[in-house]
C-alpha positions in Angstrom: 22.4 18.6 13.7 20.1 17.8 11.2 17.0 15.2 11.7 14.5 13.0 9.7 11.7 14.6 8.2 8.8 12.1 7.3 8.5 12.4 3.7 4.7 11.8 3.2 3.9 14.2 5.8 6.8 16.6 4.6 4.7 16.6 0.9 1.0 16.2 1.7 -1.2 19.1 0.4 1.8 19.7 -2.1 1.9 16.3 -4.1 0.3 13.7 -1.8 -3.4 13.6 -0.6 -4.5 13.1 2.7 -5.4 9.8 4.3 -8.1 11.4 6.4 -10.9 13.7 4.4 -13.4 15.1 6.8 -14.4 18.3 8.5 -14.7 18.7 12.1 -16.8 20.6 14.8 -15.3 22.1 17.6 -14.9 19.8 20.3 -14.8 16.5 18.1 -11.5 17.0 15.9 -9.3 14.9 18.6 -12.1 12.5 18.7 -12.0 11.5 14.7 -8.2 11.7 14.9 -7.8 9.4 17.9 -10.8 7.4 15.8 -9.1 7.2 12.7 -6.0 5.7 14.4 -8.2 3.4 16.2 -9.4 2.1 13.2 -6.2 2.0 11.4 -4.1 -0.1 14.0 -7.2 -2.7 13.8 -7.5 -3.1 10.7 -3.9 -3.5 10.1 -3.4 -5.9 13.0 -6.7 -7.8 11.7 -5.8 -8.4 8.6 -1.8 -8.2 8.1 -1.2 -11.2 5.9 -3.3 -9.5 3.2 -0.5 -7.2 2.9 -2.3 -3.9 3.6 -0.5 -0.7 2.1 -2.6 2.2 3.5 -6.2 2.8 4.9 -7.7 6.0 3.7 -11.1 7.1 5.7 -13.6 9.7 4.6 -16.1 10.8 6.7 -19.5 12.6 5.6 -22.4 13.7 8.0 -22.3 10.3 10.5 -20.7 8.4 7.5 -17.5 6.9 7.8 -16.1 5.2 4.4 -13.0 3.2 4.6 -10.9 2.4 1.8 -8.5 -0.7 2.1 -5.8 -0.5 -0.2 -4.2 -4.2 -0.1 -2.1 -6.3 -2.8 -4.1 -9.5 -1.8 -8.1 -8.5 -1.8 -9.4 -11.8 -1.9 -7.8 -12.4 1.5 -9.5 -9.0 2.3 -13.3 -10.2 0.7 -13.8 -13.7 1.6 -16.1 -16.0 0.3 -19.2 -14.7 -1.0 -17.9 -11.5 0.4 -17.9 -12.8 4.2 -14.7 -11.8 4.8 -15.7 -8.0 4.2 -18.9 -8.4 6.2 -17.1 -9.5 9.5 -14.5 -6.7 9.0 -17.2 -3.7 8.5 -19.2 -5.5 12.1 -16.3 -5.6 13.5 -15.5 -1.4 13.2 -18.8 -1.6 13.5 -18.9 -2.9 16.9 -15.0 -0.5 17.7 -16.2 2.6 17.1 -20.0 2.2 17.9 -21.4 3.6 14.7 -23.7 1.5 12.1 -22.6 4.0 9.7 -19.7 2.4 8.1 -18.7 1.2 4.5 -15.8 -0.4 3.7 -14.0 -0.3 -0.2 -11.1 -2.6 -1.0 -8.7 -1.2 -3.7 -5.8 -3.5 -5.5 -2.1 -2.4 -5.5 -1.2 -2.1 -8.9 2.7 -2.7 -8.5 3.7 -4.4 -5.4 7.2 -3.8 -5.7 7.2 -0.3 -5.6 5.2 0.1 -2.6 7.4 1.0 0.4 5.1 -0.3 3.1 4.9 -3.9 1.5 8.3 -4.4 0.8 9.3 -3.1 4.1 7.1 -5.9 5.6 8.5 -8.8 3.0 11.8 -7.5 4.7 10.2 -7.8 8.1 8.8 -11.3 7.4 11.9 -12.9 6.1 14.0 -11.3 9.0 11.7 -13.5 11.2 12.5 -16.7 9.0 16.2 -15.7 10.1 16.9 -15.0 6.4 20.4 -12.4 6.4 19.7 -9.3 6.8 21.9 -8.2 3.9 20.5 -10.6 1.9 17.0 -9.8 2.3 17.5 -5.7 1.6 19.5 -6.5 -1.7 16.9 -8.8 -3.3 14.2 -6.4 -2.1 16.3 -3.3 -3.4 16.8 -5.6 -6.8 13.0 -6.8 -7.4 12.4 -2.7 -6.8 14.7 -1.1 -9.3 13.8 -3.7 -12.0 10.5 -2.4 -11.3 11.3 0.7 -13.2 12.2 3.3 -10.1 14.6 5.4 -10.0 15.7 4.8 -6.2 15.4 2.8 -3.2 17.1 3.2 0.4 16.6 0.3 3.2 17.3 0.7 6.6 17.4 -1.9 9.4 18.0 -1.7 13.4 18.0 -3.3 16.0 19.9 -6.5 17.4 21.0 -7.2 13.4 22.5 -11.0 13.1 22.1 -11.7 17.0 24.8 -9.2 18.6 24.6 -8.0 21.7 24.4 -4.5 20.7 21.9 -2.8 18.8 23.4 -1.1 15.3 21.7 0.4 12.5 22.7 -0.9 8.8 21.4 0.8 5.3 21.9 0.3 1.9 20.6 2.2 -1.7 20.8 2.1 -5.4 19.7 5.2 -7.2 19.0 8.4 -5.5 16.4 9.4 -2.8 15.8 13.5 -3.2 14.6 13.7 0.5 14.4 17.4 0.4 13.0 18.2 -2.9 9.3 18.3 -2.8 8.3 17.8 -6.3 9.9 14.5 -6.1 7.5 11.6 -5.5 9.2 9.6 -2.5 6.9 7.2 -0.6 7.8 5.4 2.9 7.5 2.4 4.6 7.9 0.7 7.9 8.1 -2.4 9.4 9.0 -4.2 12.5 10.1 -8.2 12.6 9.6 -10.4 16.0 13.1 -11.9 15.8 14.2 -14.1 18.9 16.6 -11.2 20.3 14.1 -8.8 19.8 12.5 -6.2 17.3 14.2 -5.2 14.2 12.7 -1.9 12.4 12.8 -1.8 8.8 12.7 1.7 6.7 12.1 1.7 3.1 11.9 5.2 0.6 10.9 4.7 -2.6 11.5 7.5 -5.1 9.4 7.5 -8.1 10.9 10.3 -10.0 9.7 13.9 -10.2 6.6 15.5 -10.8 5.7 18.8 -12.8 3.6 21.3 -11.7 0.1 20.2 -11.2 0.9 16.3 -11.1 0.1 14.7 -8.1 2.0 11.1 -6.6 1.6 8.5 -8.0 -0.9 5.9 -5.4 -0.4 2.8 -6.7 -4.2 1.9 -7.3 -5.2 -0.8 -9.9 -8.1 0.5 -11.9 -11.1 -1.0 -13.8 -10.1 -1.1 -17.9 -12.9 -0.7 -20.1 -13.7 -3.6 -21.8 -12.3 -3.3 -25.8 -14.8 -2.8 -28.2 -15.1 -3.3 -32.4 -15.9 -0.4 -34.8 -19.8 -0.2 -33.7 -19.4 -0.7 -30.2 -19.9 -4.4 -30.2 -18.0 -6.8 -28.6 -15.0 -8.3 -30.2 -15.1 -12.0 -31.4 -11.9 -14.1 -30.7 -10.1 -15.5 -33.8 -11.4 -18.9 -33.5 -14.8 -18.9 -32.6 -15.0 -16.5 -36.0 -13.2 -18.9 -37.8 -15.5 -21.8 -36.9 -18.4 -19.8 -38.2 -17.0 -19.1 -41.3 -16.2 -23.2 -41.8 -19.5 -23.5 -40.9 -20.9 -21.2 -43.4 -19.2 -22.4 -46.1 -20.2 -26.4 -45.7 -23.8 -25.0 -45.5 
């Protein structure tokens, strides 16, 4: 019988990049990796209504940088970047280390990010929306999106009953097997009054040719648009009043 392969571990090195960069001595490679997981499940925990995609962490000499990749970083920040101070004391303070610098990145599209929309899933589950209901708006927002397939899955206790089922639903297609296809995964668990519900998303992205990596989702810094002789533009109206101005003189 076949079983479940987890598809970002199933393509990493081939299209997706690790979430961990760093080289290890002898002797401290279990440390880092029970570190980094350390750090992961308290950040996460810590700051969960920011709706936190993935946390990537590089490490270099005694430097650990962490990279917060969240589709609400003002939640992430704070005031006067307050917010972001507390969070790098607080790792701070976990792992015992002053060495740490912490980068929050913007998710471009948040409806094609499998974690996020496995936890909007997981969120209204706990409002005791319908289960149904919940997967098929997610699974609608998604493909309007522009994907080209999404698969939900939810188990547990599903609409109260007594026994524990699993329930799944898709639109397009989800290549699980094929490696140059870009399919990213999320997962979720809801706090329901009968107990914990999981929720499993794939996302598939399309395919990649050789060379292309996955897409990650990361909203980057546009340069700002420029005239013929690399001075800024003028909007309409302000050069418009000037020229009603130069002709009254």
């Amino acid at each position: 019988m076949g079983q479940k392969t987890h598809p970002t571990g199933f393509r990493v090195g081939i299209i997706e990049p690790w979430v961990s960069t760093w080289f290890a001595k002898k002797g401290q490679y279990a440390k880092n990796i029970a570190q980094d997981a350390q750090i992961r499940k308290f950040i996460k925990k810590k700051l969960y209504t920011a709706g936190v995609s993935r946390i990537n962490i590089a490490r270099k000499a005694n430097n650990v940088n962490i990279t917060v990749v969240t589709a609400k970083p003002g939640i992430v920040v704070g005031r006067g970047g307050q917010g972001i101070d507390e969070l790098r004391a607080s790792v701070q303070k976990l792992i015992k280390t002053n060495a740490v610098t912490i980068d929050v990145v913007k998710v471009e599209r948040i409806d094609v990010d499998p974690q996020l929309i496995a936890e909007n899933i997981a969120l209204q589950l706990e409002k005791r929306i319908a289960f149904r209901r919940a997967m098929k708006q997610a699974m609608q927002r998604t493909m309007r999106a522009g994907v080209q397939g999404i698969k939900v899955m939810v188990s547990g206790r599903l609409g109260g009953a007594e026994i524990a089922r699993s329930e799944w639903a898709k639109e397009g297609r989800i290549p699980l097997q094929t490696l140059r296809a870009d399919v990213q995964y999320g997962f979720a668990e809801a706090d329901t009054v009968m107990g914990k519900i999981g929720v499993k998303v794939w996302v598939f992205k399309g395919d990649l040719m050789p060379g292309e990596k996955a897409d990650q989702n990361i909203k980057t810094k546009k340069p700002q648009s420029q005239g013929k002789e690399g001075a800024p533009r003028l909007n309409r109206r302000k050069r418009s009043e000037d020229n009603a101005s130069g002709t009254e003189a």
